[in-house]
PLY file of the C-alpha trace (Angstrom):
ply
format ascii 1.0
element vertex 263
property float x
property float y
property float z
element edge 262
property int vertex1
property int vertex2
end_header
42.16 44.14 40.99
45.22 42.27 40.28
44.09 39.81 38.20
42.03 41.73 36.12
44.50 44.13 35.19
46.43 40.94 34.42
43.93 39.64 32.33
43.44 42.97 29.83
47.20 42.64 30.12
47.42 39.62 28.31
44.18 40.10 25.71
46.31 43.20 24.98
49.24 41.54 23.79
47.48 38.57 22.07
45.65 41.30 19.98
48.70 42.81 18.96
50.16 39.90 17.75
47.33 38.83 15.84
47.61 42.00 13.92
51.04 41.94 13.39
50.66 37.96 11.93
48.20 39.64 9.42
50.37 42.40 8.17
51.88 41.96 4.24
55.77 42.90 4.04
55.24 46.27 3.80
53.52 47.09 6.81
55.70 44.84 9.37
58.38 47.43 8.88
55.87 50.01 10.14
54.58 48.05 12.96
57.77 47.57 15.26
55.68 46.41 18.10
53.01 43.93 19.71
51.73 46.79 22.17
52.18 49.39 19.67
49.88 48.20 16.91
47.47 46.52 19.65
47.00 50.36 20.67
46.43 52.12 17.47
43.43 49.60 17.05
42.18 49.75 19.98
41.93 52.84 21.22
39.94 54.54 18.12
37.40 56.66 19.00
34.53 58.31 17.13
32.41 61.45 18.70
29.09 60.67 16.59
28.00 57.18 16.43
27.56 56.07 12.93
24.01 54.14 11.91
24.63 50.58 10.49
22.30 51.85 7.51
24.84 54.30 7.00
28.08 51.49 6.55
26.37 49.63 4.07
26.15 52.55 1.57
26.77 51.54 -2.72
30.00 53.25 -2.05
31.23 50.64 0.31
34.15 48.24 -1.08
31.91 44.74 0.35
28.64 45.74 -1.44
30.11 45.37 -5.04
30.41 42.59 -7.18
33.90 42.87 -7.78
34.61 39.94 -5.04
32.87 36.56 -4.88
30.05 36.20 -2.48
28.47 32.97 -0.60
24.96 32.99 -0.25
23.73 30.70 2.17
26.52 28.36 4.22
28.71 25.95 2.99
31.36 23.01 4.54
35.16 23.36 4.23
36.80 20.23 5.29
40.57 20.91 6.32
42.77 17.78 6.11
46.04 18.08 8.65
48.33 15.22 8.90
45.77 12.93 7.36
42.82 14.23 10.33
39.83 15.99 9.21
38.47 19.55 10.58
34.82 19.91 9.53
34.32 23.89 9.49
30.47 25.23 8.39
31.01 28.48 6.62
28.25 31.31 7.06
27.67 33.08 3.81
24.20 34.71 5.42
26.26 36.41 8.13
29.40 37.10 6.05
29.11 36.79 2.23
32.06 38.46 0.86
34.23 37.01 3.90
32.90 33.37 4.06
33.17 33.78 -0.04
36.57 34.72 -0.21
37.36 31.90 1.90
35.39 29.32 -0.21
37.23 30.84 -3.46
40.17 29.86 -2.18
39.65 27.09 -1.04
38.91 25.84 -4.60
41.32 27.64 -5.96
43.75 25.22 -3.79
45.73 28.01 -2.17
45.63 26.26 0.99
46.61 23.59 0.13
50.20 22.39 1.41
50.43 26.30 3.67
51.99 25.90 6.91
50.24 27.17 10.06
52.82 29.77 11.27
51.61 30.85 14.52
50.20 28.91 17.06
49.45 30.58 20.72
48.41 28.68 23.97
50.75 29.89 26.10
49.68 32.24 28.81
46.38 30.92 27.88
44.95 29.47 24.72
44.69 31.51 21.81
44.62 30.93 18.40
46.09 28.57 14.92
46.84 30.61 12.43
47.61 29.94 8.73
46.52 30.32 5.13
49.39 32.49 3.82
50.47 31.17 -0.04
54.19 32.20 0.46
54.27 29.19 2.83
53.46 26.75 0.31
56.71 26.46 -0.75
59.04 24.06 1.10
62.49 26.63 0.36
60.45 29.46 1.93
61.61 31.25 4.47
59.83 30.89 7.45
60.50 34.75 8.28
57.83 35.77 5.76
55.19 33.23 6.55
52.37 35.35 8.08
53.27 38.15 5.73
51.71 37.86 2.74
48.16 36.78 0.85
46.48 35.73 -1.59
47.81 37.70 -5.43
45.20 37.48 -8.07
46.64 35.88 -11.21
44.43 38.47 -13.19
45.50 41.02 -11.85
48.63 40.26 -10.21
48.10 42.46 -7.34
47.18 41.16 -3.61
43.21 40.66 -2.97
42.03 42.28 0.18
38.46 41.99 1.38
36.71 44.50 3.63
36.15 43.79 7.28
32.71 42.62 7.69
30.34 42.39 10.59
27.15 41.97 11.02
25.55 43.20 14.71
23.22 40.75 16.00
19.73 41.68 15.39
20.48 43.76 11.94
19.63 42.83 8.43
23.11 43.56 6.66
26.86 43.70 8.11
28.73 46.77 8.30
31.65 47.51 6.63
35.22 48.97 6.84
34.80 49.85 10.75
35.27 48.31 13.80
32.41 48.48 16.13
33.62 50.63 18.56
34.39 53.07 15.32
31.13 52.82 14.26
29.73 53.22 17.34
27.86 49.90 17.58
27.40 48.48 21.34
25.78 45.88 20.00
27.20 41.88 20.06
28.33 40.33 16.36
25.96 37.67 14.87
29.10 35.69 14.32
31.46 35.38 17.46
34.42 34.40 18.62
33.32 31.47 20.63
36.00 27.95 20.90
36.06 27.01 17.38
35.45 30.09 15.59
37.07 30.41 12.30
38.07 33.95 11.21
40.06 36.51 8.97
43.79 37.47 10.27
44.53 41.47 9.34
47.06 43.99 9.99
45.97 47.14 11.27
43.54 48.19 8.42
40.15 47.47 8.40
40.22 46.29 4.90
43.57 43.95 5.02
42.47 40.89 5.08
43.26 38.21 1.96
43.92 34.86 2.66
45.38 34.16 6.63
42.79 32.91 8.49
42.77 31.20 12.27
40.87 29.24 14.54
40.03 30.30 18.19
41.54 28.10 20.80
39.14 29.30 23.13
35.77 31.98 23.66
37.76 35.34 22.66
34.93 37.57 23.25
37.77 40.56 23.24
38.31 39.83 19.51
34.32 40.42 18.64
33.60 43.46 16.72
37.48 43.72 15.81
37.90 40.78 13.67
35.43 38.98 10.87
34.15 35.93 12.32
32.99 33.64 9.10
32.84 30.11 10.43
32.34 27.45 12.82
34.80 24.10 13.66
31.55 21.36 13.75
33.62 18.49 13.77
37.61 17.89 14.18
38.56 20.34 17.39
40.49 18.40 18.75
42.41 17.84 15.57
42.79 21.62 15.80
44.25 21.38 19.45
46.68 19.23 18.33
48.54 21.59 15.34
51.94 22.73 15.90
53.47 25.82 14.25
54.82 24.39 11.53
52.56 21.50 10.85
50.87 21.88 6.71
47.53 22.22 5.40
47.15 18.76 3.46
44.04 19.53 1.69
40.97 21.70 1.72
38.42 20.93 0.10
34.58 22.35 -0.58
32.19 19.13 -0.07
28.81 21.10 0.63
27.22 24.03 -0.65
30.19 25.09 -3.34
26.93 25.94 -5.80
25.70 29.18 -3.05
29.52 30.77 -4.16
28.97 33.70 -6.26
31.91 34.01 -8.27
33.05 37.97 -8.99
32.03 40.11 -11.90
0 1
1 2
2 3
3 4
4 5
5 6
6 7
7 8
8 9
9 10
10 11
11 12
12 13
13 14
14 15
15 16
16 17
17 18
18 19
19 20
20 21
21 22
22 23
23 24
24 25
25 26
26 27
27 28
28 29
29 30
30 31
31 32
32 33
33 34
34 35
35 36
36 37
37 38
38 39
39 40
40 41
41 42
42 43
43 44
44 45
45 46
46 47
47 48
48 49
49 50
50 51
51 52
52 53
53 54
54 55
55 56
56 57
57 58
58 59
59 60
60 61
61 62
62 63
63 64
64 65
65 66
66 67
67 68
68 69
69 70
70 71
71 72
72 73
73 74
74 75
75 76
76 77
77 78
78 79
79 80
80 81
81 82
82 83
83 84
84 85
85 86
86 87
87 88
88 89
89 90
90 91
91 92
92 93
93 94
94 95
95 96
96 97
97 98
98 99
99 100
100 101
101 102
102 103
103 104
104 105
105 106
106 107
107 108
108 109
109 110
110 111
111 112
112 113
113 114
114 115
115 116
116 117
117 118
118 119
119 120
120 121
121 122
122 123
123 124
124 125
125 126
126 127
127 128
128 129
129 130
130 131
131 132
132 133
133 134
134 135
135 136
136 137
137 138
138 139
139 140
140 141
141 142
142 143
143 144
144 145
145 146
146 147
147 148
148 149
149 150
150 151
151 152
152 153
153 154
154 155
155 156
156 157
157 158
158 159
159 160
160 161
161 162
162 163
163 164
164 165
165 166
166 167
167 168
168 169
169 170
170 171
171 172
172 173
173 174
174 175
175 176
176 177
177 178
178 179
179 180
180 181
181 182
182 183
183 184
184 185
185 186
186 187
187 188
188 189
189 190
190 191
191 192
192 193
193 194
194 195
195 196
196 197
197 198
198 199
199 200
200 201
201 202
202 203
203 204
204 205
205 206
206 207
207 208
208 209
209 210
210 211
211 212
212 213
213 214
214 215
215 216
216 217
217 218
218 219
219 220
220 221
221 222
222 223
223 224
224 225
225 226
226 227
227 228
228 229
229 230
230 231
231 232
232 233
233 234
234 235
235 236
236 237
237 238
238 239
239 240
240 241
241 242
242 243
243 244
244 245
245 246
246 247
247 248
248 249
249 250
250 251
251 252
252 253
253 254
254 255
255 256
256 257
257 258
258 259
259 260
260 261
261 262
């Protein structure tokens, strides 16, 4: 009994810090603690289980055209101190999420970012980077893991819904956590060794640019947090970043003509 209660001990406090790494400025003030935040996620409860034809309604922020969509998959390669990480991204299970990513990544906003927060200690957890205020070398490293991606255009911060698709179902749903939604069932996308997926603070639809790799299976994570790729080549590159260490280059070389760009 020990060790298990150890063991949703320490998933407890990863989560927390997870969120907390995906919070912008305003909301670390608001979010004082690991245990805290990992709490108000996890521990939100619905009475009437809601139908994943009813999270995909027009009303929904991830079924408009106002944010750029992959359809179909497409290969990120992520240069760190000269080594390659080959990452397949799933449009079919994630459009707007694996689209966002692909965006940026030919936008160039992650190039040169820093990979703030690297876990493997009690166990292996997660690299985590993509956020643009790290791009430049005078930055503070205080506010790296606080910010995202800020739309020239509109010169405001893009967020993208969380998105999940339930294994089995024709569309993801959106906005909700499974257990909100009431969905018992497993994500199409998981978050097996390798996984690549979207860093938020504690609202659903937070996410912008941080992204992170899992260090190992984080089956705790699934249904929280919007799985949209796949390491397929250069894990052991990823085992080897250090908080700290820079994105050199990332770069589309596969499947950049399945992005959708916004309307």
């Amino acid at each position: 009994m020990r060790l298990k209660f150890s063991q949703f001990l320490v998933a407890f406090l990863l989560i927390g810090s997870l969120m907390l790494a995906g919070c912008n400025a305003q909301e670390v003030g608001s979010n004082a603690s690991p245990t805290s935040t990992a709490v108000a996620t996890t521990t939100s409860t619905t009475t009437e289980a809601t139908s994943v034809s009813e999270t995909t309604s027009e009303s929904t922020p991830g079924m408009t055209n106002s944010l750029p969509r992959l359809e179909g998959k497409a290969t990120v390669v992520i240069t760190v101190k000269g080594s390659p990480i080959t990452v397949e991204v799933d449009g079919t299970n994630a459009p707007i999420t694996a689209g966002n990513f692909v965006d940026l990544v030919q936008k160039g906003v992650y190039d040169g970012t820093v990979f703030h927060r690297v876990v493997r200690q009690p166990q292996p957890f997660v690299v985590q980077g993509g956020d643009p205020q790290s791009k430049d070398p005078k930055s503070s490293p205080q506010v790296w893991g606080t910010g995202g991606y800020v739309d020239p255009k509109t010169n405001t911060e893009r967020r993208i819904p969380l998105e999940i698709k339930p294994k089995g179902e024709a569309t993801p749903i959106y906005s909700k956590t499974f257990e909100s939604a009431g969905i018992t069932k497993p994500p199409e996308l998981q978050h097996k060794q390798g996984a690549v997926a979207m860093a938020r603070s504690q609202q659903p639809d937070s996410a912008s640019s941080q992204f992170y790799f899992a260090l190992a299976d984080l089956g705790f994570l699934d249904g929280n947090y919007a799985v949209f790729g796949q390491v397929t080549q250069g894990f052991d590159v990823v085992n080897k970043i250090q908080q700290g260490d820079r994105i050199d280059s990332a770069k589309v070389t596969q499947g950049a003509e399945n992005l959708k760009a916004a309307q």
